[in-house]
Backbone atoms as SQL, in Angstrom:
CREATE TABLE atoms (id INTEGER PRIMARY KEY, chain TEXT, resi INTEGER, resn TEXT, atom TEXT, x REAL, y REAL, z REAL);
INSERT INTO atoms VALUES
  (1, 'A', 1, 'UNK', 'N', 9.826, 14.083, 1.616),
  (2, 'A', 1, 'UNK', 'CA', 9.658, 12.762, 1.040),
  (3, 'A', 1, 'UNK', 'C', 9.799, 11.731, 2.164),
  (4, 'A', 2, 'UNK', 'N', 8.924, 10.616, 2.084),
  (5, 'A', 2, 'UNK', 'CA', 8.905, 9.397, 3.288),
  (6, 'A', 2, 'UNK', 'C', 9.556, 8.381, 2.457),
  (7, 'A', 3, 'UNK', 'N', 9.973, 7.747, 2.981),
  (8, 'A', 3, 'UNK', 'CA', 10.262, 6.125, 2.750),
  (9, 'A', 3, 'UNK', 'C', 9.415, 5.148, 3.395),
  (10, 'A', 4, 'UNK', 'N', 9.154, 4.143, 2.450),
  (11, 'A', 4, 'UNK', 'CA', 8.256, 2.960, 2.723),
  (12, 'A', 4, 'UNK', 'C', 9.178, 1.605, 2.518),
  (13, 'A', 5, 'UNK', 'N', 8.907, 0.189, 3.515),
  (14, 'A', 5, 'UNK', 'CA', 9.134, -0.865, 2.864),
  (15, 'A', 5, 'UNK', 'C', 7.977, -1.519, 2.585),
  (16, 'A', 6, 'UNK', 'N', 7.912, -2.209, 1.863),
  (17, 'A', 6, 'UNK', 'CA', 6.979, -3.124, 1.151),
  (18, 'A', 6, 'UNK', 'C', 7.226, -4.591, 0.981),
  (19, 'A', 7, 'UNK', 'N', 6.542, -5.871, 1.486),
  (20, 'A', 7, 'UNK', 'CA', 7.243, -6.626, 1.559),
  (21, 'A', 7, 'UNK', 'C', 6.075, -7.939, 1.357),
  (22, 'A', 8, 'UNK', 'N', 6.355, -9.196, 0.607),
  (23, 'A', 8, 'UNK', 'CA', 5.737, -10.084, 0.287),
  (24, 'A', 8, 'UNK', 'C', 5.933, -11.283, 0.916),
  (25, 'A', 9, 'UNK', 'N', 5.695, -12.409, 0.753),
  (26, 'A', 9, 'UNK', 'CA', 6.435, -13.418, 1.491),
  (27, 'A', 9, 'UNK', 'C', 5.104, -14.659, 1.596),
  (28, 'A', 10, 'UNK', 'N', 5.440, -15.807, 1.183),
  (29, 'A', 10, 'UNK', 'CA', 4.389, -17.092, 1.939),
  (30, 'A', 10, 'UNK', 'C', 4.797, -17.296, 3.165),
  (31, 'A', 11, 'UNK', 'N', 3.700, -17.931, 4.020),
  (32, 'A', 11, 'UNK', 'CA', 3.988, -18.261, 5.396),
  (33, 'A', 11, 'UNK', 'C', 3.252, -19.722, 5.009),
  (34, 'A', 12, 'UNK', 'N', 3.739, -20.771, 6.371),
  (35, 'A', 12, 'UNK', 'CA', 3.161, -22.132, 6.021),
  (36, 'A', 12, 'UNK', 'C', 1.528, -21.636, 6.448),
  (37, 'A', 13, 'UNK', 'N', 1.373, -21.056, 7.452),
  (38, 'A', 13, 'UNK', 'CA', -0.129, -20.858, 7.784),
  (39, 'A', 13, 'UNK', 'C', -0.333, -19.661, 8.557),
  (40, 'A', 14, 'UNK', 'N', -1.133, -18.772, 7.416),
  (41, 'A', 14, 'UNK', 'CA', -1.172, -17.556, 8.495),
  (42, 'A', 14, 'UNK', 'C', -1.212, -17.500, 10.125),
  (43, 'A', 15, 'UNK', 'N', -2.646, -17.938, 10.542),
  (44, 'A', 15, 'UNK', 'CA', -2.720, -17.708, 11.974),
  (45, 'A', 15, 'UNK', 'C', -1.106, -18.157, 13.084),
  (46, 'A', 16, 'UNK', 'N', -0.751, -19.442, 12.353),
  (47, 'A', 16, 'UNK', 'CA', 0.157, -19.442, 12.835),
  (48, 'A', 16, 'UNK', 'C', 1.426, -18.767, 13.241),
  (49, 'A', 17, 'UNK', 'N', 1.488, -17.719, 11.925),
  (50, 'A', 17, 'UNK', 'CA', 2.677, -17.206, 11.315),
  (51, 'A', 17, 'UNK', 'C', 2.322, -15.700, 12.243),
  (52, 'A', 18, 'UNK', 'N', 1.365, -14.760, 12.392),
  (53, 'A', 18, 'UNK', 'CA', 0.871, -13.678, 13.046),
  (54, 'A', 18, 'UNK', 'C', 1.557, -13.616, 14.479),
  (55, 'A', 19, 'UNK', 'N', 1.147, -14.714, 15.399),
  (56, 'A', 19, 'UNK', 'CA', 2.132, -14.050, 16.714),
  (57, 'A', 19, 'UNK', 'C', 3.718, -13.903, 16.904),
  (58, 'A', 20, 'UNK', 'N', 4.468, -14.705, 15.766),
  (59, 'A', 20, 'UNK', 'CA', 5.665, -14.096, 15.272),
  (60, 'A', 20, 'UNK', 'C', 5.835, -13.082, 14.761),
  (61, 'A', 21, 'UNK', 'N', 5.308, -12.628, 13.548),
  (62, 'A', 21, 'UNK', 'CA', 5.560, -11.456, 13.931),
  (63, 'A', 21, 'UNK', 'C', 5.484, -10.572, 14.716),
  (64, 'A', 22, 'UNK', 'N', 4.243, -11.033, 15.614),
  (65, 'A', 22, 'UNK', 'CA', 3.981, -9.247, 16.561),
  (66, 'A', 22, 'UNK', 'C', 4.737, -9.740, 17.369),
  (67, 'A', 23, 'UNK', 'N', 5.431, -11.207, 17.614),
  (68, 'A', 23, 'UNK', 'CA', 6.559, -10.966, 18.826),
  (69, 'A', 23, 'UNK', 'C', 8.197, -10.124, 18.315),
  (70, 'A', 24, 'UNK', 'N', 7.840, -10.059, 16.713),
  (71, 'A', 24, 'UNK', 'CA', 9.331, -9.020, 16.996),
  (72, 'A', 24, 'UNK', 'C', 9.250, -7.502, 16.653),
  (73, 'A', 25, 'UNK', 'N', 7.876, -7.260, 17.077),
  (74, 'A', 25, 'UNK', 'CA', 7.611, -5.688, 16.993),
  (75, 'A', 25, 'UNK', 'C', 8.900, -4.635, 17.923),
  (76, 'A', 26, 'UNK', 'N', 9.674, -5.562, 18.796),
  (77, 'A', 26, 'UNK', 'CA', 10.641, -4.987, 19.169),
  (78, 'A', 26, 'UNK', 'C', 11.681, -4.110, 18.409),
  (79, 'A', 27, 'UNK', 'N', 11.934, -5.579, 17.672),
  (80, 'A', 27, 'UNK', 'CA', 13.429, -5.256, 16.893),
  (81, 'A', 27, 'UNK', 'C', 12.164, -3.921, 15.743),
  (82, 'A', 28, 'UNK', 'N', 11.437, -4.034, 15.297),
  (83, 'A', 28, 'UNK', 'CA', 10.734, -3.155, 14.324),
  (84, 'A', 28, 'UNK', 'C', 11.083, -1.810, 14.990),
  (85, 'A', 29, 'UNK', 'N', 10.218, -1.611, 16.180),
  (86, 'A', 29, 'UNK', 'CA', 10.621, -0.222, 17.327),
  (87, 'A', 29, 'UNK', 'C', 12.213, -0.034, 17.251),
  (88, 'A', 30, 'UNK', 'N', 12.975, -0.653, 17.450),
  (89, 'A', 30, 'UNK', 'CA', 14.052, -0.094, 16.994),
  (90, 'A', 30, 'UNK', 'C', 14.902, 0.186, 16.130),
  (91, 'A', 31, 'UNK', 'N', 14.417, -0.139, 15.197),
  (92, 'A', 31, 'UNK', 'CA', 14.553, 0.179, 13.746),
  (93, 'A', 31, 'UNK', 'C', 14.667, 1.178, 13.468),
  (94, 'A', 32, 'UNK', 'N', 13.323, 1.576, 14.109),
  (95, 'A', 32, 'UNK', 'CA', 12.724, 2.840, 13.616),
  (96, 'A', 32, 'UNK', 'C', 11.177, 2.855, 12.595),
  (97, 'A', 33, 'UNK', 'N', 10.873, 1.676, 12.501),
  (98, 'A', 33, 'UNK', 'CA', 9.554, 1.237, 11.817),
  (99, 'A', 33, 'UNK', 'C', 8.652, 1.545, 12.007),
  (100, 'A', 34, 'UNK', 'N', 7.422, 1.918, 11.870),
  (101, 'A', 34, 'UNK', 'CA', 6.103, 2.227, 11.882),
  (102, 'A', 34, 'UNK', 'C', 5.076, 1.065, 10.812),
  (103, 'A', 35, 'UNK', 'N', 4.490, 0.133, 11.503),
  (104, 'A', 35, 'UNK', 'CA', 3.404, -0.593, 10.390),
  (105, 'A', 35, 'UNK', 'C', 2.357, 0.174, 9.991),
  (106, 'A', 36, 'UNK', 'N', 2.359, 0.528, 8.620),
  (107, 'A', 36, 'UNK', 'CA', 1.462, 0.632, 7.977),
  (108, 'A', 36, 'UNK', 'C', 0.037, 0.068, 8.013),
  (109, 'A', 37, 'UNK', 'N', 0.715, -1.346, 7.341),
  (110, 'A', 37, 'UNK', 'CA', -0.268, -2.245, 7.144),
  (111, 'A', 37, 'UNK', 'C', 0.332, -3.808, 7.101),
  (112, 'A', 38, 'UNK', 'N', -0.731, -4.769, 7.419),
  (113, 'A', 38, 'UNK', 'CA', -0.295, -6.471, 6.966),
  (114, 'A', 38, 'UNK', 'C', -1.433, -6.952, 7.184),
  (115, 'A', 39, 'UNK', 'N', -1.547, -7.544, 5.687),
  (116, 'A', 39, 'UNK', 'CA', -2.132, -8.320, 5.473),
  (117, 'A', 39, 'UNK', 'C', -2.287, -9.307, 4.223),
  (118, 'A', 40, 'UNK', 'N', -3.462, -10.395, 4.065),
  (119, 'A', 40, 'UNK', 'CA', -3.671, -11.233, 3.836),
  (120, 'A', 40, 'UNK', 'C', -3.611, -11.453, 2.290),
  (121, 'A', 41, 'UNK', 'N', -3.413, -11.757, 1.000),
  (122, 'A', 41, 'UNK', 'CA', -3.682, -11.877, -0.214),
  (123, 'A', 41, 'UNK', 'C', -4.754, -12.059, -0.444),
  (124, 'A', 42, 'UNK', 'N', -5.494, -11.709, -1.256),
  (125, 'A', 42, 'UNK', 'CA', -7.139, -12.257, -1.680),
  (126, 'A', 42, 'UNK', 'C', -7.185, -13.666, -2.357),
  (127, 'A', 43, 'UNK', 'N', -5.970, -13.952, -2.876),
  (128, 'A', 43, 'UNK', 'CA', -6.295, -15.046, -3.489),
  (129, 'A', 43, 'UNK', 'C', -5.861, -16.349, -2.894),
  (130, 'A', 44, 'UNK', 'N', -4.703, -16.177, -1.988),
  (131, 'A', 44, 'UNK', 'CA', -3.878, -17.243, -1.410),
  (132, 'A', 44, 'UNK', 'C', -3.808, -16.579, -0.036),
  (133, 'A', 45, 'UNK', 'N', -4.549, -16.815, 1.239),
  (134, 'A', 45, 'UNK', 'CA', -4.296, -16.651, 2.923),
  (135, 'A', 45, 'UNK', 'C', -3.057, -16.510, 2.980),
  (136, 'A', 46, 'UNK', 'N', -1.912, -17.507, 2.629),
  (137, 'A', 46, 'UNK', 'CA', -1.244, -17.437, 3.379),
  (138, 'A', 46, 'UNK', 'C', 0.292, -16.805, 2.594),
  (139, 'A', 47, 'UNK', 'N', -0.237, -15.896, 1.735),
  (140, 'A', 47, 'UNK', 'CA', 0.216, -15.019, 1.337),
  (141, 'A', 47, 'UNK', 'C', 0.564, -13.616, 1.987),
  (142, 'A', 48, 'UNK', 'N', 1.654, -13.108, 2.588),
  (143, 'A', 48, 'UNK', 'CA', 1.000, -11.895, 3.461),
  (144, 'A', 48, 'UNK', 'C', 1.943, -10.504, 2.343),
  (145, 'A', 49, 'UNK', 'N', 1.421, -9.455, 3.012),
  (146, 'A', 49, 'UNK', 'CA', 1.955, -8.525, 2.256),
  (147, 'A', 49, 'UNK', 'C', 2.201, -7.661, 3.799),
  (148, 'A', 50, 'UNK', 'N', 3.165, -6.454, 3.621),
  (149, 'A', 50, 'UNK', 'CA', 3.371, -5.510, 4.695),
  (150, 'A', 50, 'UNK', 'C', 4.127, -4.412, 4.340),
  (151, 'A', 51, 'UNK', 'N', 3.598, -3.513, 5.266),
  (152, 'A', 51, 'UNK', 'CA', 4.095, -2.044, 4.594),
  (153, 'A', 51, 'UNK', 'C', 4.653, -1.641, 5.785),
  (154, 'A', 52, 'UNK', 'N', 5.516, -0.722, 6.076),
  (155, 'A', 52, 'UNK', 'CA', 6.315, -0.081, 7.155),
  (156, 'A', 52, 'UNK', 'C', 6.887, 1.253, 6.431),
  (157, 'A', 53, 'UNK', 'N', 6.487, 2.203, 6.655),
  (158, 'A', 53, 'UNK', 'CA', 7.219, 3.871, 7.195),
  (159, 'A', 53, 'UNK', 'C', 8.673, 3.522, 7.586),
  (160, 'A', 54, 'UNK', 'N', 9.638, 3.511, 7.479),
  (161, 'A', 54, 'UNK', 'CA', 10.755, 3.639, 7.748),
  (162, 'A', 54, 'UNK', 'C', 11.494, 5.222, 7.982),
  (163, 'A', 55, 'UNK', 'N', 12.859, 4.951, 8.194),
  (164, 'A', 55, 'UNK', 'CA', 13.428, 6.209, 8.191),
  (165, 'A', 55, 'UNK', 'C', 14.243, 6.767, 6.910),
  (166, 'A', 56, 'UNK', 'N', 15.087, 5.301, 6.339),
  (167, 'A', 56, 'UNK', 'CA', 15.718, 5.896, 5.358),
  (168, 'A', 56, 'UNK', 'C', 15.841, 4.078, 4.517),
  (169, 'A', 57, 'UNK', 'N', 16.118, 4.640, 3.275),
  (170, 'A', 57, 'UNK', 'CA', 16.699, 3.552, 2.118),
  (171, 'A', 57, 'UNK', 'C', 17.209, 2.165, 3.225),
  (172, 'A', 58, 'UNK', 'N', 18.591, 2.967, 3.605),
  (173, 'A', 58, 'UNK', 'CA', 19.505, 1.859, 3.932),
  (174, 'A', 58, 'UNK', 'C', 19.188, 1.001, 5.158),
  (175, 'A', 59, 'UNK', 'N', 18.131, 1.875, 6.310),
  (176, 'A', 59, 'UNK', 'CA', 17.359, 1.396, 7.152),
  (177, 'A', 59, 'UNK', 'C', 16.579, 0.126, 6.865),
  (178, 'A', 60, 'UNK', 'N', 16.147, 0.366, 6.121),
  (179, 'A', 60, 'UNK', 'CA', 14.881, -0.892, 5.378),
  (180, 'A', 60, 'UNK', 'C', 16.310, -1.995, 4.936),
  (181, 'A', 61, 'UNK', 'N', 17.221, -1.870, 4.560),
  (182, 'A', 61, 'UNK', 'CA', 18.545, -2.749, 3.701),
  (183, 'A', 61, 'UNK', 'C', 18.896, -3.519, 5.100),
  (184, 'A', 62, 'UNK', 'N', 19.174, -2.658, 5.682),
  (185, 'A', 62, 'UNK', 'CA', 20.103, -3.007, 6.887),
  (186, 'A', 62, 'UNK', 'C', 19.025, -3.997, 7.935),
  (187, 'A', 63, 'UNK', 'N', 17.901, -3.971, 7.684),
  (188, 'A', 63, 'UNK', 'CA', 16.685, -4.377, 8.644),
  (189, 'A', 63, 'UNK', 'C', 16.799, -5.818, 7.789),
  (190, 'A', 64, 'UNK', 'N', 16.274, -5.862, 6.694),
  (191, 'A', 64, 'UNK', 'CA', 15.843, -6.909, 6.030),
  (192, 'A', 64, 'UNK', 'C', 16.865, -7.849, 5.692),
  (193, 'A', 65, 'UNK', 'N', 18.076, -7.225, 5.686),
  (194, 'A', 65, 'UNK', 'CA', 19.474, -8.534, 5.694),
  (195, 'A', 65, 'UNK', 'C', 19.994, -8.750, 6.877),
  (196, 'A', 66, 'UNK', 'N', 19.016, -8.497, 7.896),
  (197, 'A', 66, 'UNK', 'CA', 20.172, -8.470, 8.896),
  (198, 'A', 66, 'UNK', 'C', 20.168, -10.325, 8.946),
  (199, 'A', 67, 'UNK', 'N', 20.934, -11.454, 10.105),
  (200, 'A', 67, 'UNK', 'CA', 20.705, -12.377, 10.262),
  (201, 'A', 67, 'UNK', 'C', 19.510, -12.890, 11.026),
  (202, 'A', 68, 'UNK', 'N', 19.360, -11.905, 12.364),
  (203, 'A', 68, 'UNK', 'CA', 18.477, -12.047, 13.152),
  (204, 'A', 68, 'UNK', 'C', 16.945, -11.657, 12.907),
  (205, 'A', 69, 'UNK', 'N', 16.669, -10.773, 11.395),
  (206, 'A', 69, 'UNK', 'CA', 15.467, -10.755, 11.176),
  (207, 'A', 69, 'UNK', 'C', 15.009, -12.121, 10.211),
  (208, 'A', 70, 'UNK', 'N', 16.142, -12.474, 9.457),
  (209, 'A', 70, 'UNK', 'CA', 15.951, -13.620, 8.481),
  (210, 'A', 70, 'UNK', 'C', 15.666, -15.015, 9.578),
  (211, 'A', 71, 'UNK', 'N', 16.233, -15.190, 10.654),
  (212, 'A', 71, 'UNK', 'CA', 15.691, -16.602, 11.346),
  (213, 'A', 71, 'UNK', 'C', 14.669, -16.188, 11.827),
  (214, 'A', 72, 'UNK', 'N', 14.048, -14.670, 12.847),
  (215, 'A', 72, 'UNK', 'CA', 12.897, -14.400, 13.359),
  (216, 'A', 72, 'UNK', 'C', 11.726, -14.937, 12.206),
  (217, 'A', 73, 'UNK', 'N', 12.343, -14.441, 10.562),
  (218, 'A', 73, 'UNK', 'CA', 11.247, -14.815, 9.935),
  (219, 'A', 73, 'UNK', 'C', 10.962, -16.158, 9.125),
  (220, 'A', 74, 'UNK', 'N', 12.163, -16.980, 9.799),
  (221, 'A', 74, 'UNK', 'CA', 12.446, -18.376, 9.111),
  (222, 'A', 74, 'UNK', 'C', 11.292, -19.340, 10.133),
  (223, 'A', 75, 'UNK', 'N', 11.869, -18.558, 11.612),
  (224, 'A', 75, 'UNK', 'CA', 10.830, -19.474, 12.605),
  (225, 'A', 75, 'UNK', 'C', 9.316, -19.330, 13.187),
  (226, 'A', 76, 'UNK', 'N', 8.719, -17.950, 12.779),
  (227, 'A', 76, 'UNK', 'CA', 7.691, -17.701, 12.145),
  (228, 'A', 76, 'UNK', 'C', 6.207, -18.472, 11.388),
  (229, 'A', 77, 'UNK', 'N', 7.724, -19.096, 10.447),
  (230, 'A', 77, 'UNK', 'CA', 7.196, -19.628, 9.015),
  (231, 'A', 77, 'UNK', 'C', 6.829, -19.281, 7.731),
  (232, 'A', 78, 'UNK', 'N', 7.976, -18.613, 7.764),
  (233, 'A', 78, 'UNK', 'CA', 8.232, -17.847, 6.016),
  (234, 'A', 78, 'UNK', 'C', 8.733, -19.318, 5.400),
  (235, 'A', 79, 'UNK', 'N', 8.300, -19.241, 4.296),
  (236, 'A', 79, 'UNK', 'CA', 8.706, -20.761, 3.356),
  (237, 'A', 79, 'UNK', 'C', 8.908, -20.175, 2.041),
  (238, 'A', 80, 'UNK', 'N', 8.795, -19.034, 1.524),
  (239, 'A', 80, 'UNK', 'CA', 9.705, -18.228, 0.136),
  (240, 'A', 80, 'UNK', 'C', 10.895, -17.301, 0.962),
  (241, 'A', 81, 'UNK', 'N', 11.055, -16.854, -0.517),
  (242, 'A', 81, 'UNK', 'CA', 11.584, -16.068, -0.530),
  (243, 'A', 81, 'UNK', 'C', 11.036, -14.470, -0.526),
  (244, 'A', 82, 'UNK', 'N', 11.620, -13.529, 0.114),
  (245, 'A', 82, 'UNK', 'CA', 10.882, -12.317, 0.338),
  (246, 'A', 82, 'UNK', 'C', 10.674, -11.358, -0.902),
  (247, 'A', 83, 'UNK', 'N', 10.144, -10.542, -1.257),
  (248, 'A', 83, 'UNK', 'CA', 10.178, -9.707, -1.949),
  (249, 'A', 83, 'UNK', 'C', 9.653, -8.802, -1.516),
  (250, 'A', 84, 'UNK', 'N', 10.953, -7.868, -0.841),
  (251, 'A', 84, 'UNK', 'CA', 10.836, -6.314, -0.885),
  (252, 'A', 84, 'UNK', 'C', 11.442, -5.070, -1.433),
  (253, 'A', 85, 'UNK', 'N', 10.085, -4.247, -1.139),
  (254, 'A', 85, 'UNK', 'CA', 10.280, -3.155, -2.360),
  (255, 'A', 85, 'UNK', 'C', 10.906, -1.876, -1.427),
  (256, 'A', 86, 'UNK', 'N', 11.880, -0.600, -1.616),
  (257, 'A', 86, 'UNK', 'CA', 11.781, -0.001, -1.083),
  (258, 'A', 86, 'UNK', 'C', 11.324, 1.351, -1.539),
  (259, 'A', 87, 'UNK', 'N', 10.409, 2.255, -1.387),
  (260, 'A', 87, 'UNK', 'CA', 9.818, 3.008, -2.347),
  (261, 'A', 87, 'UNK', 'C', 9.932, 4.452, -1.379),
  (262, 'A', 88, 'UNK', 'N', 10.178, 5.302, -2.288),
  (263, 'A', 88, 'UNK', 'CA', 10.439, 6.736, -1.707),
  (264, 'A', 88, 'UNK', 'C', 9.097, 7.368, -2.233),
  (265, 'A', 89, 'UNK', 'N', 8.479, 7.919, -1.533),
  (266, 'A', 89, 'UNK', 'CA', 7.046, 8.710, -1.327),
  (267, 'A', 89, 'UNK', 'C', 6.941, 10.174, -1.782),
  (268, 'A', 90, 'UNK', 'N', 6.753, 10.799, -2.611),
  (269, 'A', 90, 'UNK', 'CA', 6.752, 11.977, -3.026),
  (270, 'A', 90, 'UNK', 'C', 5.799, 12.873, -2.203);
């Protein structure tokens, strides 16, 4: 069985919002993360969605509360709140 995170979020403006993230592909690599996928909403741009392979449950917990991923994704330009899923893969 794999583990996945899954994750939602507005940004003020995509293009903008994109080289933040790939500047913290670091902290992701050490995670232990693998991207799936990210991308765009069909209905709203600046809607993004993202998927990551992880290693375990608490991995994805421990990633997504940490402090330093919440300002990476505050200064970015995340403007919601996140919604992620963590889903175990049969």
């Amino acid at each position: 069985m794999s583990t996945m995170l899954l994750i939602s979020h507005e940004v003020r403006d995509y293009d903008a919002w994109k080289p933040g993230f790939d500047a913290n592909q670091a902290a992701r690599d050490a995670a232990g993360f693998t991207l799936a996928f990210v991308g765009q909403d069909s209905v709203n741009p600046n809607i993004v969605h993202a998927g990551f392979h992880v290693p375990s449950a608490s991995a994805a917990h421990a990633f997504i509360d940490s402090p330093g991923v919440k300002a990476a994704m505050a200064a970015a330009g995340v403007i919601s709140e996140v919604d992620a899923r963590i889903v175990e893969i049969a």
